[in-house]
C-alpha positions as CSV (number, residue, x, y, z in Angstrom):
1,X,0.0,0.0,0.0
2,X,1.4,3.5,-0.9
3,X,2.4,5.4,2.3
4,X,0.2,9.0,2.4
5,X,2.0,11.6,1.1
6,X,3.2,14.7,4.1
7,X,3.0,18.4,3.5
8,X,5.7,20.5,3.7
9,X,6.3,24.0,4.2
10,X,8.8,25.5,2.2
11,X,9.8,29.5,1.5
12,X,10.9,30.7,-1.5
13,X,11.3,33.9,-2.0
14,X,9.6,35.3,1.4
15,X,6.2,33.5,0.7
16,X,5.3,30.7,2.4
17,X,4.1,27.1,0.2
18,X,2.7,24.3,1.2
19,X,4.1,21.0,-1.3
20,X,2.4,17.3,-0.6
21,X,5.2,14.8,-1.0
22,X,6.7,11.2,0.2
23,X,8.5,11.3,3.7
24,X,11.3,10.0,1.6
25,X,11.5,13.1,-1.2
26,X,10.8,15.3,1.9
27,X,14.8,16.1,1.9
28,X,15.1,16.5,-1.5
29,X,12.3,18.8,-2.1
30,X,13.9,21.0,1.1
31,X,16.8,21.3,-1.0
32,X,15.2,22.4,-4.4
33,X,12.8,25.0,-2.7
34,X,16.6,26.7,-1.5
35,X,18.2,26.0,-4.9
36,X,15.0,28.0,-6.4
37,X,15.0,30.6,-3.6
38,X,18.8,30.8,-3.8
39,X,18.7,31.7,-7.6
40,X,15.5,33.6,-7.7
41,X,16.9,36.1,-4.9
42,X,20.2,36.0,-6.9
43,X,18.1,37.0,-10.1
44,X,15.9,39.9,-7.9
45,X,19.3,41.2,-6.5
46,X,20.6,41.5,-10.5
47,X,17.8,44.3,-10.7
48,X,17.1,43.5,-14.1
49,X,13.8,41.2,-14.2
50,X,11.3,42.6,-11.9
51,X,8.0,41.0,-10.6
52,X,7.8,37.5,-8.9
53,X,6.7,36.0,-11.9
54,X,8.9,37.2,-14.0
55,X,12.2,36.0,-11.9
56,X,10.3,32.5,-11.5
57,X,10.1,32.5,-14.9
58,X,13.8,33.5,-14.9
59,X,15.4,31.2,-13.1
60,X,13.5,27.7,-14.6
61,X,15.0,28.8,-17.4
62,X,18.1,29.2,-15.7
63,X,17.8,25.8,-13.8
64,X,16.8,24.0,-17.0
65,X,19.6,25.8,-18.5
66,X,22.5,23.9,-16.0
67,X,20.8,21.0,-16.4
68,X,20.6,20.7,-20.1
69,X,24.2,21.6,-20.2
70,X,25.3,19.0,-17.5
71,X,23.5,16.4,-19.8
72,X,25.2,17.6,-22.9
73,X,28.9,17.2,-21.0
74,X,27.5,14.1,-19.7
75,X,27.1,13.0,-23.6
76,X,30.0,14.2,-24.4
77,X,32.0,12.3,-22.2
78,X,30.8,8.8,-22.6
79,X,31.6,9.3,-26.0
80,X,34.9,10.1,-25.1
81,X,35.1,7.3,-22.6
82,X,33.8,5.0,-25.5
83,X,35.9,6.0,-28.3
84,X,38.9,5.5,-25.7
85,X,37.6,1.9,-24.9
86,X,37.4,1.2,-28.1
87,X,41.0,1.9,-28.4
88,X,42.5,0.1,-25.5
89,X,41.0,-2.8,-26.4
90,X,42.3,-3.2,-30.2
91,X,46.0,-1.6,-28.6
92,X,45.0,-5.0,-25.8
93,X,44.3,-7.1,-29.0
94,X,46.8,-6.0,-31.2
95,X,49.7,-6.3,-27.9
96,X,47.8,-10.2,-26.9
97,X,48.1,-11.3,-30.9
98,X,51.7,-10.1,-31.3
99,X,52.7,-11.8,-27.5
100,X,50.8,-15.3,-29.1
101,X,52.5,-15.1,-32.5
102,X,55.9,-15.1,-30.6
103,X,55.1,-17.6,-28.1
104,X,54.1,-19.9,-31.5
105,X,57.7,-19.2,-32.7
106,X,56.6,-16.6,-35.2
107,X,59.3,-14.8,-36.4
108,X,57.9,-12.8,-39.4
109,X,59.3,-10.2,-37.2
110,X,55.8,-8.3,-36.1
């Protein structure tokens, strides 16, 4: 049976919500609501976008932003990682072929 969700209170930007989740997420939704408080206060203090709305607005697309951009390097680097495996394992093959041909008694002199 699925446990009933809690509420919890969290502040963002001096106003007071009230979020239903898991006991279990309850940490983790603590630490978004400061990670949005944190960049919408960072956004207000810029003096540039004005009006609550408008520095929500601001900073999803700010969030959304890192986020994208950690995926992207995230991308990037397995392909890097694979590309690299790739290698090590013909240099692995080429070095395990060349060790079997001498232990034969090759000596075409590869």
């Amino acid at each position: 049976m699925a446990e009933k969700p809690t509420t919890v209170e969290v502040k963002i930007l001096d106003k007071d919500y009230l979020v239903s989740c898991p006991d279990e997420a309850q940490d983790a939704l603590l630490q978004a609501a400061r990670h949005l408080d944190t960049k919408m206060r960072e956004i207000r203090a810029s003096g540039k976008v004005f009006g609550t709305e408008r520095i929500a607005v601001m900073a999803a697309l700010n969030i959304t932003h890192d986020l994208l951009e950690r995926d992207t390097m995230s991308d990037t680097a397995s392909s890097i990682l694979s590309t690299m495996d790739k290698k090590l394992d013909s240099a692995l093959d080429s070095a395990l072929d060349s060790t079997s041909n001498r232990a034969l008694g090759d000596t075409s002199g590869r």
